[in-house]
C-alpha positions as YAML, in Angstrom:
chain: A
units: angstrom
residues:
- id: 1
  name: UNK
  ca: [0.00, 0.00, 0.00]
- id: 2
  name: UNK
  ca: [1.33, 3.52, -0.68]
- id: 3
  name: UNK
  ca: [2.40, 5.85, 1.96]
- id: 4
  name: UNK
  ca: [-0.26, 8.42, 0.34]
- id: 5
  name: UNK
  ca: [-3.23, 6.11, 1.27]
- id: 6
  name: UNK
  ca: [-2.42, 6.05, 4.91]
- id: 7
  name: UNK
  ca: [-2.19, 9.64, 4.86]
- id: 8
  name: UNK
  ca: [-5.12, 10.53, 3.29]
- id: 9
  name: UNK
  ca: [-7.25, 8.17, 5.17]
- id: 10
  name: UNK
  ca: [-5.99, 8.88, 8.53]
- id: 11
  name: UNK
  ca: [-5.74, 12.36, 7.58]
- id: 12
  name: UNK
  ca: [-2.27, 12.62, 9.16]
- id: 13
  name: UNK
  ca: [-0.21, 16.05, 8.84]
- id: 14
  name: UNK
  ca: [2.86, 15.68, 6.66]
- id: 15
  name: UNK
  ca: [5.88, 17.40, 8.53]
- id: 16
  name: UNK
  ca: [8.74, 16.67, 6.30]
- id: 17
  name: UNK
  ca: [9.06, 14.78, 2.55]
- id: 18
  name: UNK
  ca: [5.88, 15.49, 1.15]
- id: 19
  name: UNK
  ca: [7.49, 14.45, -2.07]
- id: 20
  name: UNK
  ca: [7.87, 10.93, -0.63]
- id: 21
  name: UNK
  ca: [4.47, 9.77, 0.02]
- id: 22
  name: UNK
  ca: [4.72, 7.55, -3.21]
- id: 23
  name: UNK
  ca: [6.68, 4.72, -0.82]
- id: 24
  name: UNK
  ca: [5.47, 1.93, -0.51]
- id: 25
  name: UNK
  ca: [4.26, 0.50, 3.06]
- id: 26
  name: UNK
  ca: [5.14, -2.90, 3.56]
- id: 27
  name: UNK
  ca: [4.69, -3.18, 7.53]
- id: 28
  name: UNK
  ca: [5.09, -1.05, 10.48]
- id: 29
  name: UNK
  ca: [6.69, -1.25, 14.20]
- id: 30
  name: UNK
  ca: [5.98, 1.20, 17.12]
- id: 31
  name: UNK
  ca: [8.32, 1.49, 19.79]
- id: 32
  name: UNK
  ca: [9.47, 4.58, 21.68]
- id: 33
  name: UNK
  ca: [13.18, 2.93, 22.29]
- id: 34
  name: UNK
  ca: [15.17, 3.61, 19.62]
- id: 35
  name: UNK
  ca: [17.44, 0.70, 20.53]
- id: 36
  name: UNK
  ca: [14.67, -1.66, 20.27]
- id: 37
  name: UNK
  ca: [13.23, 0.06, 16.73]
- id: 38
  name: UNK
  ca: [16.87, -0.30, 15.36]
- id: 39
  name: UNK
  ca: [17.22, -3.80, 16.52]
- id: 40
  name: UNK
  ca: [13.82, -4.73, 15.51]
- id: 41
  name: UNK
  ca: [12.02, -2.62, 12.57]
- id: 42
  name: UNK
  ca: [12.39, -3.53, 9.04]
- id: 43
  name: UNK
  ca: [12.80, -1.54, 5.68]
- id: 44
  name: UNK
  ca: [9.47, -0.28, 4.47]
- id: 45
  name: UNK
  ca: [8.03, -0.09, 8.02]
- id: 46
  name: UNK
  ca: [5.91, 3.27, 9.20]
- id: 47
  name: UNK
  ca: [7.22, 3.46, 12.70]
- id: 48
  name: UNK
  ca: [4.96, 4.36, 14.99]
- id: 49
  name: UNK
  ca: [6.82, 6.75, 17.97]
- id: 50
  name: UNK
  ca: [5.77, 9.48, 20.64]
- id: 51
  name: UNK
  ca: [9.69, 10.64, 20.30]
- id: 52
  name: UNK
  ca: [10.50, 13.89, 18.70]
- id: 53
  name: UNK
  ca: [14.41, 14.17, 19.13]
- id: 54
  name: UNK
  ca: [16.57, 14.48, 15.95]
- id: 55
  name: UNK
  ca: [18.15, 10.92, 16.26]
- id: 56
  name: UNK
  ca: [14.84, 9.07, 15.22]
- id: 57
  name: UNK
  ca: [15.70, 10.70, 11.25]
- id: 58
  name: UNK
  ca: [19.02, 8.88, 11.95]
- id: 59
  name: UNK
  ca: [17.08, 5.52, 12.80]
- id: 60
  name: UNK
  ca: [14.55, 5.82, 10.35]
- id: 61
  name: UNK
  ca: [17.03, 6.29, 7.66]
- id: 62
  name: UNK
  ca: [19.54, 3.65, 8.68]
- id: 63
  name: UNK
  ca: [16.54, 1.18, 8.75]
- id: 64
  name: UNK
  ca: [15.07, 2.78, 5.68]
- id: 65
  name: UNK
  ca: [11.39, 3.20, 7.22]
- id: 66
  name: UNK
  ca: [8.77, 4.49, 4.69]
- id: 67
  name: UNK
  ca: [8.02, 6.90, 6.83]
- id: 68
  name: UNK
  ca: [7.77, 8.21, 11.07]
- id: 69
  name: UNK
  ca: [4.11, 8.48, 12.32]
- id: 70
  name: UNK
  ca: [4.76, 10.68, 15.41]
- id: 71
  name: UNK
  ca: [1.22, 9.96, 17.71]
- id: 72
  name: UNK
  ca: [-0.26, 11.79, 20.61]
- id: 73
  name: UNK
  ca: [0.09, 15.68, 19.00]
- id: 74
  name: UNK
  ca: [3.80, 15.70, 20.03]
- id: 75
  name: UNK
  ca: [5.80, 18.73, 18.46]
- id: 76
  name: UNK
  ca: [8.76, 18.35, 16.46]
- id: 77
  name: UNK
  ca: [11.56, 20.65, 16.49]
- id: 78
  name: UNK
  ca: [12.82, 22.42, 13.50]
- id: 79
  name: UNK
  ca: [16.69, 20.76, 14.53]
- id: 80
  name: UNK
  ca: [14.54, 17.25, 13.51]
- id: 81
  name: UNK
  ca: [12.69, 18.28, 10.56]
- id: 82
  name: UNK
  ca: [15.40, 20.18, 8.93]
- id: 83
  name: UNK
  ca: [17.84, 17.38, 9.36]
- id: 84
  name: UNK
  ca: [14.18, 14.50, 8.30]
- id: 85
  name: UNK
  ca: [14.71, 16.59, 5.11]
- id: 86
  name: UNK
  ca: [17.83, 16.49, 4.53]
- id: 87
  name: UNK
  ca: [17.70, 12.29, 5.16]
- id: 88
  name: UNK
  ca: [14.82, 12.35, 2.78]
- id: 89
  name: UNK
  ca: [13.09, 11.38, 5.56]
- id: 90
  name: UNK
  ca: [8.89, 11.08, 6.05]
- id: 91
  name: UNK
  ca: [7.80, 12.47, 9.12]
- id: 92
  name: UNK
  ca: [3.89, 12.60, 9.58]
- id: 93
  name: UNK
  ca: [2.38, 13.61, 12.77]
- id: 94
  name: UNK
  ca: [-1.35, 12.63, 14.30]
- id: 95
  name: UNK
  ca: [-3.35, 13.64, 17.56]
- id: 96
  name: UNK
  ca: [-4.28, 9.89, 17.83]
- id: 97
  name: UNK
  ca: [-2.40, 7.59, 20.02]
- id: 98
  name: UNK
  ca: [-0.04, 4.74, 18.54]
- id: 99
  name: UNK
  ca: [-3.10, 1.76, 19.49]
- id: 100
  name: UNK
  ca: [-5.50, 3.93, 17.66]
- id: 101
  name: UNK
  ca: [-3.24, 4.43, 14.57]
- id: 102
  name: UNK
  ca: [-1.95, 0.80, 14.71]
- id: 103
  name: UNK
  ca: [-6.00, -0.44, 14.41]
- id: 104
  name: UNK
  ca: [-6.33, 1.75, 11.85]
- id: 105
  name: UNK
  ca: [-3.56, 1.07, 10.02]
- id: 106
  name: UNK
  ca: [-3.98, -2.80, 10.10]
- id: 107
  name: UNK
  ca: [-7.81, -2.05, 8.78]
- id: 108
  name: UNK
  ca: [-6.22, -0.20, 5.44]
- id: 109
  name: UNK
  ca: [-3.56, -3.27, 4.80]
- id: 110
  name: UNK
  ca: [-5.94, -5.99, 5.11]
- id: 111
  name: UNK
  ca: [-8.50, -4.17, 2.57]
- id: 112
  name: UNK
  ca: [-5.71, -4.39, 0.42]
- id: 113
  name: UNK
  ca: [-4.97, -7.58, 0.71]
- id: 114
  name: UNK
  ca: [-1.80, -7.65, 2.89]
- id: 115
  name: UNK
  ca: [-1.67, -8.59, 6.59]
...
């Protein structure tokens, strides 16, 4: 499923590489530890994450993510977007909580046929 569709459905805000939402979405992780996300996301995930510092572009790019769904209204600093852009990084942003998003999320996949 594309990036796009999740977007537009959930109607998330698009913080950084709108000209990215053509990636694909092939799972997604949530986790707030950015030990455990590195250790245990995949490429093509939409990670799911409350944290705002600069050093989730860093993780999201070294596990190439699809995109970072940043839950609960939390702001991000202009340090993290600037550097999300320069990455080439997708940061989207959502009042809902990760459990909310996650449901959601699943509900899109499986109407497309992937689990």
């Amino acid at each position: 499923m594309k990036l796009k569709k999740i977007v537009d459905k959930l109607k998330l805000k698009v913080l950084s590489g709108k000209e990215y939402l053509d990636r694909e979405v092939k799972g997604g992780y949530s986790g707030d530890m950015l030990s455990d996300v590195l250790a245990n996301s995949k490429e093509g995930d939409i990670w799911l994450t409350v944290q705002v510092h600069p050093n989730i572009v860093a993780v999201s790019s070294m596990k190439g993510h699809c995109a970072v769904l940043i839950t609960n209204c939390k702001e991000v600093d202009k340090e993290t977007l600037e550097k999300a852009e320069e990455e080439k990084v997708v940061i989207l942003s959502t009042k809902l909580d990760s459990f909310s998003c996650i449901k959601e999320i699943v509900k899109l996949m499986k109407d497309e046929g992937q689990s």
